[in-house]
ZAMARGU-4260 file (C-alpha; in steps of 0.2 Angstrom, whole numbers, plus 5000, padded with zeros to 4 digits):
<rodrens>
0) 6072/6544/5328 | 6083/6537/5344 | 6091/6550/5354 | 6109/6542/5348 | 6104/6546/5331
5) 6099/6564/5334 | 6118/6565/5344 | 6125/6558/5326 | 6114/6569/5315 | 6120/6585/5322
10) 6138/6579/5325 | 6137/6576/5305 | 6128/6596/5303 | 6143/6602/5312 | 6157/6592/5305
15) 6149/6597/5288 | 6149/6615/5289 | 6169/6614/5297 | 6171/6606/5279 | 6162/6619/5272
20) 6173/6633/5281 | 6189/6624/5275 | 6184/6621/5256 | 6181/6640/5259 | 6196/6647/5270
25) 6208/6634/5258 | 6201/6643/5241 | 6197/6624/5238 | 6181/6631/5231 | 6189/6640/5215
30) 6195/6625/5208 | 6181/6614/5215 | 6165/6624/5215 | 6152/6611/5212 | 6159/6600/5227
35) 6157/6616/5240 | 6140/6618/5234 | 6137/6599/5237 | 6145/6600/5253 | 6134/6615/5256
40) 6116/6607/5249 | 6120/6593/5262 | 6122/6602/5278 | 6108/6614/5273 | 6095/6600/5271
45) 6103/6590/5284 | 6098/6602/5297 | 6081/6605/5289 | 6080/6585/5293 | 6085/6586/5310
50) 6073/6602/5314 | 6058/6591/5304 | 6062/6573/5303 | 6048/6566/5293 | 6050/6551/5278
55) 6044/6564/5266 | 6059/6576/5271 | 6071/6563/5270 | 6069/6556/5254 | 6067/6573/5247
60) 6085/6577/5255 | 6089/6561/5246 | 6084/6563/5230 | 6093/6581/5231 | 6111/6574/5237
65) 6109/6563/5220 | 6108/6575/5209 | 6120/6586/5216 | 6133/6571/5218 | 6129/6571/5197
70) 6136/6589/5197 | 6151/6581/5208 | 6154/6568/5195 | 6155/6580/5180 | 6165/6592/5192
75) 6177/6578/5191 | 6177/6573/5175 | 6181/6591/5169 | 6196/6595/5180 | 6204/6575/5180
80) 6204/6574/5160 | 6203/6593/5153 | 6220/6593/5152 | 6221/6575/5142 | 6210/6578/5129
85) 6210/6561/5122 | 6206/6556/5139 | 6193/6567/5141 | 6184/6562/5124 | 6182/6545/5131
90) 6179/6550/5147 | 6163/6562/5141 | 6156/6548/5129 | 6155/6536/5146 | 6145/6551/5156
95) 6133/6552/5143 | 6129/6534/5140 | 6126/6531/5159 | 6116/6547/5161 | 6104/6540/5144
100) 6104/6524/5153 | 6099/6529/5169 | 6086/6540/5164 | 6078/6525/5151 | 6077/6514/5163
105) 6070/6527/5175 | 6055/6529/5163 | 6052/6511/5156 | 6051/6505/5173 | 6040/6518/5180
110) 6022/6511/5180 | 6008/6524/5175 | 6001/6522/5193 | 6015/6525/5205 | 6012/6537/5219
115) 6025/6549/5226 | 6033/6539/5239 | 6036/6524/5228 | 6044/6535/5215 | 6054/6541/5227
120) 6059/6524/5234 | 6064/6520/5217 | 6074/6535/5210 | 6084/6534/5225 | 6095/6520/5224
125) 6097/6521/5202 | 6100/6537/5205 | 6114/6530/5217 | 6119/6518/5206 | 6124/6527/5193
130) 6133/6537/5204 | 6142/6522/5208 | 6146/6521/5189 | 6150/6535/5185 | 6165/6535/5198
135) 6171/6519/5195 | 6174/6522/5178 | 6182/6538/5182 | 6193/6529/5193 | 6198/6518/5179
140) 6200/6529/5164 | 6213/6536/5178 | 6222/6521/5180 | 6220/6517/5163 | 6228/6530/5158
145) 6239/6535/5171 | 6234/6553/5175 | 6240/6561/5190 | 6229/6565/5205 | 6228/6581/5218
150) 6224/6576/5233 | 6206/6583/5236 | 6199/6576/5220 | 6208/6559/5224 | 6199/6560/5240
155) 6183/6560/5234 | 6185/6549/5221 | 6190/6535/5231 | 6177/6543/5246 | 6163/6545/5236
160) 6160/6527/5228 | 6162/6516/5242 | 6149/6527/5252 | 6136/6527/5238 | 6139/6508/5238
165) 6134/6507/5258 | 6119/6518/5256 | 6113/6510/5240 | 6114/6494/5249 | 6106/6502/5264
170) 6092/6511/5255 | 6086/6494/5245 | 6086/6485/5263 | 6072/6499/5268 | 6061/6494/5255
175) 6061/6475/5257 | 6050/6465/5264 | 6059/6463/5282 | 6060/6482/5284 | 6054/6483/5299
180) 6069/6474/5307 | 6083/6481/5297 | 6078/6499/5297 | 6086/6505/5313 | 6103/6496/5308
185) 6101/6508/5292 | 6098/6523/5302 | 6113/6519/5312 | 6123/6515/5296 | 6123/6528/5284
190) 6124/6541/5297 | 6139/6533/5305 | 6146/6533/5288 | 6142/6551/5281 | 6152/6555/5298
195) 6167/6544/5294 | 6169/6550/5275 | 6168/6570/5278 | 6180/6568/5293 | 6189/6561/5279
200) 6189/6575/5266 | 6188/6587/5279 | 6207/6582/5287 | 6211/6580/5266 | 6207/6598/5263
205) 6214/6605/5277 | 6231/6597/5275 | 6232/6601/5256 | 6236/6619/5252 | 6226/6630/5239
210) 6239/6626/5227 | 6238/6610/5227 | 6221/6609/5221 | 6228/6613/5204 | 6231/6600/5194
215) 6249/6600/5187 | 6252/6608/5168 | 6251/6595/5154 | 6269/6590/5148 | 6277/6600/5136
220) 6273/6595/5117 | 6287/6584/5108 | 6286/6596/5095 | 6293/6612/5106 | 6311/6619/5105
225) 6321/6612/5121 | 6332/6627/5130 | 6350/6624/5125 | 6364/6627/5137 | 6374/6643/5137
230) 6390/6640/5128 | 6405/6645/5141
</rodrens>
């Protein structure tokens, strides 16, 4: 690891844990609990990396952020649609059928004989991609149906994929045959990006008050008696 990477792995630690204090200082946490504890996970193995930065620490770190950015995703899926309940039905079904896919897939393609490293090396970037899926449908059941956003959670929705979408591509670069030559470009990239995205969400959460982490009540039903004006 080059010193500039060091300089840009402990910027990230210390620009992660500033998140941290605001999701915490904000109350950001109550409404988003499994994004804090992501947010938490990362710096935490993050500095475990920069203390022992060996290849099997790395993809363990890795294979951690992905499963925690699965709690993210559900996180999401709860507090965008839980007050849509049609929404929500459709939204759920989704979840489920990438989560079955991804794990088939996981163990048709796994041979018999694969060692830790290269199950690692695998797992990695489908755990990414479903990620990537599972956000991008998220996204456009929100369009689809219209459903208003608060701020925070509209931050990492449209944070979260874009970056998973770099790393992904970043991560199957490694594991090519000219990885030798493209592996410190990698280690510049992803960085470099973590670094842009929680400066993001960190100005995000700071700017947005506790309050407006709730999302707004569902509109009144059709079938409930309107207030009628005082007669003079």
């Amino acid at each position: 690891m080059s010193l500039v990477q060091q300089v840009v792995g402990w910027v990230s630690v210390v620009q992660s844990a500033l998140l941290l204090g605001v999701l915490l200082w904000r109350r950001h946490y109550l409404r988003l609990p499994l994004f804090t504890m992501y947010v938490a996970g990362s710096n935490a193995f993050d500095v475990v990396y920069g203390l022992h930065p060996t290849w099997e620490t790395w993809m363990l770190l890795q294979v951690v952020n992905a499963a925690l950015r699965f709690g993210v995703a559900l996180e999401l899926t709860y507090r965008l649609f839980g007050a849509f309940p049609g929404a929500a039905v459709t939204a759920r079904r989704v979840m489920l059928v990438i989560l079955v896919f991804t794990a088939v897939t996981a163990i048709v393609t796994a041979p018999l004989d694969v060692t830790y490293t290269r199950m690692h090396a695998e797992a990695i970037p489908r755990m990414a991609s479903a990620n990537i899926w599972m956000l991008t449908v998220l996204a456009g059941l929100v369009l689809w149906y219209r459903l208003p956003l608060a701020p925070l959670p509209r931050a990492i929705l449209m944070g979260l994929a874009p970056f998973l979408l770099l790393s992904t591509i970043g991560l199957s670069l490694l594991f090519g045959p000219e990885a030798s030559r493209v592996r410190p470009w990698v280690g510049y990239l992803i960085p470099l990006a973590s670094f842009f995205l929680t400066n993001y969400w960190l100005r995000v959460a700071w700017r947005t008050a506790p309050e407006s982490a709730l999302l707004p009540p569902p509109a009144p039903s059709p079938t409930a008696p309107v207030p009628q004006r005082a007669a003079p």
